[in-house]
Structures are given as structure tokens and as C-alpha cells.
DOMAR-490295 format. One record per residue (C-alpha): residue in one letter; residue number from 1; x, y, z. Coordinates in nm, 2 decimals. Each point is the difference from the previous one (the first is absolute). Layout:
BEGIN
NODE  residu  num    east   north      up
NODE       a  NUM       X       Y       Z
...
end
This chain:
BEGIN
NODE  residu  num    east   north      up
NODE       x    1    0.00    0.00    0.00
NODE       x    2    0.12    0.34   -0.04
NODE       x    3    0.14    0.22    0.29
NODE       x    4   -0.31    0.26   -0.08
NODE       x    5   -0.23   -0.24    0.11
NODE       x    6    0.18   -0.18    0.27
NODE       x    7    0.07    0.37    0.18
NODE       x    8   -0.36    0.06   -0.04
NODE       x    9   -0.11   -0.35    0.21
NODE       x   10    0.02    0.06    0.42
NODE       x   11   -0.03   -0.38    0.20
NODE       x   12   -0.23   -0.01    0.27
NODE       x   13    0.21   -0.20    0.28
NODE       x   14   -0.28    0.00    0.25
NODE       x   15    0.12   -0.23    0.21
NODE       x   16    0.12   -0.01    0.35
NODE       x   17    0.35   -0.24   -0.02
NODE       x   18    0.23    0.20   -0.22
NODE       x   19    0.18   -0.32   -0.10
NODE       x   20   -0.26   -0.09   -0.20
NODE       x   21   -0.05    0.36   -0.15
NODE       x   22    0.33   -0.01   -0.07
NODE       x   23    0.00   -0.35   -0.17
NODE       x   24   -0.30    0.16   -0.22
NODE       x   25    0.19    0.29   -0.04
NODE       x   26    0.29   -0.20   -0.17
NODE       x   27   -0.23   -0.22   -0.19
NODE       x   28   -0.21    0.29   -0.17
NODE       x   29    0.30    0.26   -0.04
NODE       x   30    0.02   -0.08   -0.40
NODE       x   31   -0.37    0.16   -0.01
NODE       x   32   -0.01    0.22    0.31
NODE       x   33    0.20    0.38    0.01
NODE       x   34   -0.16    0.08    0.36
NODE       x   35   -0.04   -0.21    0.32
NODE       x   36   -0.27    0.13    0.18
NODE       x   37    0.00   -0.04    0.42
NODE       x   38   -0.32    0.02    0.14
NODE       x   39   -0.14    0.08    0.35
NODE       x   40    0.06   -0.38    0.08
NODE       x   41    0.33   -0.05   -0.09
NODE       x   42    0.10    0.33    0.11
NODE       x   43   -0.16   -0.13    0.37
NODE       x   44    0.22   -0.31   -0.04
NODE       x   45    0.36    0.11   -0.13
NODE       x   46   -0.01    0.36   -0.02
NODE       x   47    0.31    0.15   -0.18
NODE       x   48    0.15   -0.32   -0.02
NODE       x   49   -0.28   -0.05   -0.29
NODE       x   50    0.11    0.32   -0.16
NODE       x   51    0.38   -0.10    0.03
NODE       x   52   -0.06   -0.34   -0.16
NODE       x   53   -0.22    0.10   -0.27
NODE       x   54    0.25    0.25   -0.12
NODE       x   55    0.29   -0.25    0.00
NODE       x   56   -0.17   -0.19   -0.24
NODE       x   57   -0.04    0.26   -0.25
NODE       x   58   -0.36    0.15    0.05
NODE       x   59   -0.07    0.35    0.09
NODE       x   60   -0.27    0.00    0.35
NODE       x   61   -0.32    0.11   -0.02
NODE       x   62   -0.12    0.07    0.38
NODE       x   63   -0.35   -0.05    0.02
NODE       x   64   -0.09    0.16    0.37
NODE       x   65   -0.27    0.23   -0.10
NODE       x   66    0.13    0.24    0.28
NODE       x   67   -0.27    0.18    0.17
NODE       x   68    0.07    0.18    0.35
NODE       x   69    0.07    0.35    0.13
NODE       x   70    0.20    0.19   -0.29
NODE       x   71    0.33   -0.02    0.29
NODE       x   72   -0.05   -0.38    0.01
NODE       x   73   -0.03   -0.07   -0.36
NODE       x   74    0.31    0.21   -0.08
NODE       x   75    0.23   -0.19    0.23
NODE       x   76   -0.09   -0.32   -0.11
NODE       x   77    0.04    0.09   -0.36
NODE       x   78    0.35    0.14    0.04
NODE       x   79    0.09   -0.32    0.21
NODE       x   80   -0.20   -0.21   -0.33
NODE       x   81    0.21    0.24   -0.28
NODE       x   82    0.36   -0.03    0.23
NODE       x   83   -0.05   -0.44   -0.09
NODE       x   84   -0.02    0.04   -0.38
NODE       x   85   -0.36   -0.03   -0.07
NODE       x   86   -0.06    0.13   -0.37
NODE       x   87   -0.40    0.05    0.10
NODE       x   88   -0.23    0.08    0.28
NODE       x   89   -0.35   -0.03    0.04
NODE       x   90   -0.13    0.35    0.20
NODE       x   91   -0.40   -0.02    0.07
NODE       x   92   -0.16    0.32   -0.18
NODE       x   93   -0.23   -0.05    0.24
NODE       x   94    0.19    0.22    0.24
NODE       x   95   -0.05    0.32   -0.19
NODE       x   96    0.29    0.18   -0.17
NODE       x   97    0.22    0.13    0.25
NODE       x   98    0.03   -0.35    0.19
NODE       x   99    0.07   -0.14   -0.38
NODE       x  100    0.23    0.26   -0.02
NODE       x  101    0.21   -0.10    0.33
NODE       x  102    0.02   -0.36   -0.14
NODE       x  103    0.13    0.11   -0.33
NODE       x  104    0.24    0.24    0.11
NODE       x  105    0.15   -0.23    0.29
NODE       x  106    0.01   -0.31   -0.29
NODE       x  107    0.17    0.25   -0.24
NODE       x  108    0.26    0.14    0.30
NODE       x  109    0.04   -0.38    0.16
NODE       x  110    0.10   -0.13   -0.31
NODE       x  111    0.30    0.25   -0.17
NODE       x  112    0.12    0.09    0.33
NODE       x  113    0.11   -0.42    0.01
NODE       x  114    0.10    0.04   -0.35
NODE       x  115   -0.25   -0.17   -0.21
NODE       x  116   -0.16    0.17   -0.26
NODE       x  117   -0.34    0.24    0.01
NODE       x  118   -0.28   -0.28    0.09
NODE       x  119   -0.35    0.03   -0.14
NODE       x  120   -0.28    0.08    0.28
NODE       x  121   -0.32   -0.14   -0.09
NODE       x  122   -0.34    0.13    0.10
NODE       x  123   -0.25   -0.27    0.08
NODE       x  124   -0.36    0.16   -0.13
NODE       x  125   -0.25   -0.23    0.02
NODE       x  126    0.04   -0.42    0.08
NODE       x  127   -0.10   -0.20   -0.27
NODE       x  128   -0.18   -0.22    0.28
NODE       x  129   -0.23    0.33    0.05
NODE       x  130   -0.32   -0.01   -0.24
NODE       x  131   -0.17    0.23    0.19
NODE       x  132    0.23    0.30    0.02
NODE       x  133   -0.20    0.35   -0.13
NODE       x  134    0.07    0.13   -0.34
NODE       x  135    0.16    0.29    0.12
NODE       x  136    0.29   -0.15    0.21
NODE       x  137    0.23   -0.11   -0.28
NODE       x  138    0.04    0.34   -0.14
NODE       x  139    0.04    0.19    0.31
NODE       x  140    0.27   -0.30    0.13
NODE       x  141    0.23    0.02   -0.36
NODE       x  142   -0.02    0.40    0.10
NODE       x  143    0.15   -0.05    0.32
NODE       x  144    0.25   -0.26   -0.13
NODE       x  145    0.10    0.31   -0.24
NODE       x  146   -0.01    0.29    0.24
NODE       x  147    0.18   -0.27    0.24
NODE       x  148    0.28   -0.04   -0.26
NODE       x  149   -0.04   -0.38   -0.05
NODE       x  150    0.15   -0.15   -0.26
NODE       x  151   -0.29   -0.26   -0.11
NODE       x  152   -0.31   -0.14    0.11
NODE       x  153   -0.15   -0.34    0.12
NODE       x  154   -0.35   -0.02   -0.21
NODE       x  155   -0.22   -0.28   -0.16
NODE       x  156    0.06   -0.02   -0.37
NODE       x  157   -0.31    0.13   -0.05
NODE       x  158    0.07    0.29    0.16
NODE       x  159    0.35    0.09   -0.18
NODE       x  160   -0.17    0.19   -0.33
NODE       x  161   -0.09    0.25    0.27
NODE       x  162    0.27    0.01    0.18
NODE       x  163    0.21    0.06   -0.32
NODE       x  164   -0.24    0.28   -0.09
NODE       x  165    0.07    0.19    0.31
NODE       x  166    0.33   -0.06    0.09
NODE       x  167    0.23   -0.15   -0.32
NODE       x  168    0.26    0.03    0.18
NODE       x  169   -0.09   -0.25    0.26
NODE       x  170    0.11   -0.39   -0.02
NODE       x  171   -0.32   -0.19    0.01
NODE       x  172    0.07   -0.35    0.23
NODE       x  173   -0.27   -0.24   -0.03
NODE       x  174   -0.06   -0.28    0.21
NODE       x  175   -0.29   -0.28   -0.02
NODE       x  176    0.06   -0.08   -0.34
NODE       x  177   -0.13   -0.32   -0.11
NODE       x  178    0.00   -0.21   -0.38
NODE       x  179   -0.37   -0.06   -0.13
NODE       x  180   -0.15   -0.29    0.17
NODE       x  181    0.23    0.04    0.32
NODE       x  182   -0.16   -0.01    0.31
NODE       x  183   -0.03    0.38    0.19
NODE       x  184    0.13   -0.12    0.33
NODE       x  185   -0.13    0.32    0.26
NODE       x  186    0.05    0.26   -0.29
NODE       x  187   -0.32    0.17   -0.13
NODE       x  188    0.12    0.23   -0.28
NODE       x  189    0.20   -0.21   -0.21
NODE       x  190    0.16    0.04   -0.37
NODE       x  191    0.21   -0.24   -0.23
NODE       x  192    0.39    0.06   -0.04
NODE       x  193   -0.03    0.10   -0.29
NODE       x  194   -0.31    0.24    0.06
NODE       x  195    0.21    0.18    0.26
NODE       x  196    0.28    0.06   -0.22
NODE       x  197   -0.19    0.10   -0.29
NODE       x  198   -0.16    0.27    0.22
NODE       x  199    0.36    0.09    0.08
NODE       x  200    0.09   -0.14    0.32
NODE       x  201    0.39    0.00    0.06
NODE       x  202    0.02   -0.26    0.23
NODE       x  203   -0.18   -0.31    0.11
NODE       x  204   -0.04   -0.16    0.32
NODE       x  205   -0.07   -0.42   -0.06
NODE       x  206    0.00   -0.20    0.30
NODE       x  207   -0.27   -0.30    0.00
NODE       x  208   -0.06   -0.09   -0.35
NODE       x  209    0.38   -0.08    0.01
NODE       x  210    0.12   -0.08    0.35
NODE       x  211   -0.31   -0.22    0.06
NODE       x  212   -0.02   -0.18   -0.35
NODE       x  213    0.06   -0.35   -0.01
NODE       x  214    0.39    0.06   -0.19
NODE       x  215    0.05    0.36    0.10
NODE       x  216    0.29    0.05   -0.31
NODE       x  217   -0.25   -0.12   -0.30
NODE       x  218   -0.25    0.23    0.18
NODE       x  219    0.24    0.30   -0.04
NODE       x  220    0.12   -0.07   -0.34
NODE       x  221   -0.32    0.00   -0.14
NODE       x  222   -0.11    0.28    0.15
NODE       x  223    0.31    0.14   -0.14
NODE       x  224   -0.04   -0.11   -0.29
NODE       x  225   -0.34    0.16   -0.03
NODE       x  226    0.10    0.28    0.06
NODE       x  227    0.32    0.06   -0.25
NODE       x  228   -0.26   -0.11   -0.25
end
């Protein structure tokens, strides 16, 4: 498969024994650019996760959702940027100058240890939440700008707006599923290859793959699929 596409795939490791995330890891590198560590593994091995995961190649995707008292979430972001993390989930949720803590401490954590600029991403809306009103979604991808994020966590059906009001914004999308798969706890769910069409820059693919049966055919087709 071709770098593009592999640097555009995140792995879901949600699981709480990082040897076997890390034996995933290895197994699923040739399709996978970005490990992504989760509130359960996080709970389990902490920056030893982070540490790991970067040794074998992969930049880390953080996936915390921060939400606390701006003070709160800008010391743990600092600590998060200072281990190497290439991506951090903030909860838009908090309103912008909270986001704006998280995304400045990442940013600050992260070149003061010498790695390079990290991406902060605003979370808007789950894609678990079917029932969230129409107006949230804009008014959380205007925080996530005012906020200085550098992308957003959205369904893929919401990235056409998103990319309307803030182009500048990576669109992550999580919960993506092939035709036919089963939806697991996500309610607003789009193909692959509906996401990228819509022009998500990165997806998040943790189930379909981690769970299936031979998880390495699972990701080359979906691989596959998608460089076709």
C-alpha cells in the first residue's frame, strides 16, 4: 500500500495489557501510520504505551478527551506533549478557553522536549451521540478554531461541514465501519471510503480489524479498498 494511505489509517489499541497492543501494533504496522492509546491503555501503561508505540515506528495519537478546569487540562497536556505524543484528544465540550489551555500546554509540552509541533484535536461531537442538537457541531468546530486546535474529532458525516467552516482543520474520524459490518456502540457511522471522500485526513479503525477473525487480511483489505 502506499505511504499516503497508511499515514492516513490510526489503530485502535483498546486494550488494557500493552503487550498485546504492542504485539498488534507490530503485526499491523505495514498498514497502520498512527497507534492510537486510548483511556484504557493509557489507565494500564501510561507513558510506557507512548514510549513503546514510538519505538516501533508509529506516531501516538492520545485519545483522553481532556475535560477539567482550563489549569488542569493544561498540565496534563504539557506532561502528554513532553512523551512524544503526535495527537491529543481535548473535549470541545469545555468551551474555548479550557480547549485553548489543552492546546497550548500540548504545543509548549512537546518542543520544549524537543519533538516537533503536535496536532491538538478538538473532540465535537461522539459519534456514539445521536441525539446531540443541530447546533452543537458548529458552535464546537468554532471553539476548536478560536482555541487554536489543529484538527477535529467528527463522524464522517459530519466532516463536509466541518471543511466548510474551518478548511484548515484535520478532520479525524473514528467509528468507521465497511458495508455489512456490524456498528458495535457507534450510532453515526460511515464507510472508509465515505469518510475519505468527504475529505477526512485521518482514520481511526479499531474493531473491524483488531476483532476480526485474521486481523492482517482485515487490514489489507480495507487497505486495499481504500487505495482503489
Amino acid at each position: 500500500m502506499s505511504e499516503g494511505t497508511k499515514d492516513r489509517l490510526a489503530l485502535a489499541l483498546d486494550t488494557d495489557d500493552l503487550v498485546v497492543a504492542l504485539r498488534m501494533a507490530r503485526e499491523l504496522e505495514p498498514w497502520f501510520g498512527v497507534a492510537k492509546v486510548g483511556l484504557e491503555l493509557f489507565s494500564a501503561a501510561g507513558p510506557d504505551a507512548v514510549s513503546a508505540l514510538t519505538d516501533l515506528g508509529y506516531d501516538v495519537f492520545i485519545d483522553l478527551k481532556l475535560h477539567d478546569i482550563p489549569t488542569t487540562v493544561e498540565k496534563a497536556a504539557r506532561v502528554i506533549g513532553a512523551l512524544g505524543a503526535r495527537y491529543l484528544t481535548i473535549h470541545a465540550m469545555g468551551g474555548a478557553v479550557m480547549l485553548r489551555a489543552g492546546v497550548e500546554g500540548f504545543i509548549e509540552g512537546a518542543l520544549a522536549a524537543g519533538f516537533e509541533r503536535p496536532v491538538p484535536l478538538a473532540v465535537t461531537v461522539l459519534t456514539s451521540d445521536n441525539d446531540a442538537p443541530e447546533h452543537i457541531l458548529p458552535k464546537r468546530i468554532g471553539f476548536a478554531v478560536e482555541a487554536g486546535a489543529g484538527g477535529v474529532i467528527c463522524a464522517g458525516s459530519d466532516v463536509a461541514l466541518v471543511k466548510q467552516l474551518a478548511p484548515r482543520l484535520q478532520a479525524v474520524v473514528p467509528g468507521t465501519r465497511p458495508a455489512g459490518a456490524p456498528t458495535h456502540d457507534q450510532a453515526r457511522v460511515t464507510t472508509p471510503s465515505e469518510a475519505l471522500a468527504a475529505g477526512a485526513d485521518l482514520l481511526v479503525v479499531g474493531r473491524v480489524v483488531t476483532h476480526a477473525d485474521e486481523p492482517a487480511q482485515a487490514a489489507k483489505a480495507l487497505a486495499d479498498t481504500l487505495a482503489g
